[in-house]
C-alpha positions as CSV (number, residue, x, y, z in Angstrom):
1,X,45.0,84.1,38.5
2,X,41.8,82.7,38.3
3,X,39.0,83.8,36.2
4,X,35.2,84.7,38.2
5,X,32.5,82.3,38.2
6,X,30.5,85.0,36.4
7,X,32.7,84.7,33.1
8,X,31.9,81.2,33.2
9,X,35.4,80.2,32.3
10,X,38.1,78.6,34.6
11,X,41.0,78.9,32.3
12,X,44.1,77.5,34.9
13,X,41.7,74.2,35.5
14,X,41.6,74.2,31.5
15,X,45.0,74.6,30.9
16,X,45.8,72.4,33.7
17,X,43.2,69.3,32.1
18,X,41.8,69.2,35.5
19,X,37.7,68.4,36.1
20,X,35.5,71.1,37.1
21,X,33.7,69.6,39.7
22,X,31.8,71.8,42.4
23,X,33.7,70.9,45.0
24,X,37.2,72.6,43.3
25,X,35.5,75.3,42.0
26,X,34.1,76.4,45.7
27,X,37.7,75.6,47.6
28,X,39.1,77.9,44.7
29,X,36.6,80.5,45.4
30,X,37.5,80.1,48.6
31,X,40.7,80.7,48.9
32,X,40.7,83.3,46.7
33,X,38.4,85.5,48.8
34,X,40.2,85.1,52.3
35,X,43.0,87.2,53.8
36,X,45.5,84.9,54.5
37,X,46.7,81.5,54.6
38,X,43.6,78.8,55.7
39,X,44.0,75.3,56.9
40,X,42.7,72.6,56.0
41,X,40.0,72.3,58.8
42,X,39.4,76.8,57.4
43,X,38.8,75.9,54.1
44,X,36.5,73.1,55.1
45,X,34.2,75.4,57.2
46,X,34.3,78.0,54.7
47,X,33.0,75.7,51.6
48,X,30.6,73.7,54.2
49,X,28.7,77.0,54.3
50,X,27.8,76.5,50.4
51,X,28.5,72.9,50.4
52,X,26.5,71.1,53.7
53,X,27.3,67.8,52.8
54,X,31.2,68.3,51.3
55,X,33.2,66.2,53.8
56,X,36.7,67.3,55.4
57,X,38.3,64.2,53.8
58,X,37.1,66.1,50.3
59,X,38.3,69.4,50.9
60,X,41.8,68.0,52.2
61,X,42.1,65.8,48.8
62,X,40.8,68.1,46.8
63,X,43.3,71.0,48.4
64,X,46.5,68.9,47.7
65,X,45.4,68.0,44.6
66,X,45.1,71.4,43.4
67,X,48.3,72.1,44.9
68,X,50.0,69.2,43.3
69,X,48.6,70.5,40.1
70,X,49.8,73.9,40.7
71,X,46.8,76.2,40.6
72,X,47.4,76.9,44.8
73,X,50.3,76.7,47.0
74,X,50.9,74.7,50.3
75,X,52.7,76.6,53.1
76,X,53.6,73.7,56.0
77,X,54.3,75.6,59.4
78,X,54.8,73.6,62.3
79,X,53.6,70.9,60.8
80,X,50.0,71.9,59.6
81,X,49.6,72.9,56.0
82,X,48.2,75.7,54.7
83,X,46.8,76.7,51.2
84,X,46.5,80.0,49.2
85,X,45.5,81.0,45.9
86,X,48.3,83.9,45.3
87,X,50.3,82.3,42.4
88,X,52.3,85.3,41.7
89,X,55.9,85.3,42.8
90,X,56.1,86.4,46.5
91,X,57.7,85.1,49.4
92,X,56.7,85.0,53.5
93,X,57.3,85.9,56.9
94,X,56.2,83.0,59.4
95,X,56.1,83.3,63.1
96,X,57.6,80.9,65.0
97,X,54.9,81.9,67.9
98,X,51.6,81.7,66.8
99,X,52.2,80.5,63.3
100,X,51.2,83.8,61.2
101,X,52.2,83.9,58.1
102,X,52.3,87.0,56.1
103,X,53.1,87.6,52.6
104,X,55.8,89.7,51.7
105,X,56.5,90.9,48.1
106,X,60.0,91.6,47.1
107,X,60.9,91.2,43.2
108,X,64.8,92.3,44.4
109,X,65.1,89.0,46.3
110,X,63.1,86.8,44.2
111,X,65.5,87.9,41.3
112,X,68.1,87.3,43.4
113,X,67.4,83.8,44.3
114,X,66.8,82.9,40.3
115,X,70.3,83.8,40.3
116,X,71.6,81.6,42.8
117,X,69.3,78.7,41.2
118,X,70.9,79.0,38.0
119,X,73.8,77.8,39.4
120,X,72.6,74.9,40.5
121,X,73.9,72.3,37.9
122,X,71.2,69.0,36.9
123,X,68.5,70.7,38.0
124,X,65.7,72.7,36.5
125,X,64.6,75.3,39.1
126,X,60.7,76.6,38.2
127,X,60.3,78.9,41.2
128,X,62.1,80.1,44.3
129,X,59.7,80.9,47.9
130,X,61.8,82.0,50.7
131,X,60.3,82.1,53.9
132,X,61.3,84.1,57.0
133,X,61.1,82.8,60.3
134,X,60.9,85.1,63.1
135,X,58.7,86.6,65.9
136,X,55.7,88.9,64.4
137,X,54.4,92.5,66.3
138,X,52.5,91.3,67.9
139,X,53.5,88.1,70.1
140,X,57.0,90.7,70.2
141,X,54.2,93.0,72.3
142,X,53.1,89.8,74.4
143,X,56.5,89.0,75.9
């Protein structure tokens, strides 16, 4: 979704009317690049190694900005949020143990969920996530 630094071009932000300012455009980068689904306190260690002096306080606005704005989503598990840059329709697998979250793509169920949203009168329904709350492999292994 978005486009590389080296095209010189963030189209979402455009489209969006957001400001480029560095700050977005590293936490973007950022959560583009890693495998799974950061925290706040993640994403601030990762863009503090490009950006010394960005504060937490930054990276946390900045992150549910962006998410407000649509160009990430927020996962909450347990109470801490989490942030990634996969915009395209997918759904997730949470453990109720140590908190992983996995993404898990199935275009059957996200069909079938439009379906039921449709029928949902007074209410314009954009998107349907459906997460899946369980134990994972490996804290299964652990017990």
């Amino acid at each position: 979704m978005l486009e590389t630094r080296k095209s010189g071009k963030w189209s979402n932000m455009k489209q969006a009317d957001i400001k480029y300012t560095n700050q977005r455009i590293e936490i973007l980068e950022f959560l583009k690049e890693f495998d799974g689904h950061p925290t706040v306190d993640d994403v601030y260690e990762g863009v503090r190694q490009k950006l010394t002096r960005i504060s937490k306080a930054t990276v946390y606005n900045n992150l549910k900005f962006l998410a407000e704005k649509g160009l990430i989503k927020e996962v909450n598990v347990k109470g801490v949020s989490r942030f990634e840059a996969n915009l395209v329709p997918h759904h997730h697998t949470i453990c109720l143990e140590c908190g992983e979250i996995t993404d898990y793509q199935s275009e059957e169920l996200s069909d079938y969920a439009m379906k039921i949203a449709e029928q949902i009168d007074d209410f314009r329904i954009e998107s349907a996530d459906t997460n899946f709350y369980g134990i994972c492999k490996k804290c299964m292994e652990m017990e």
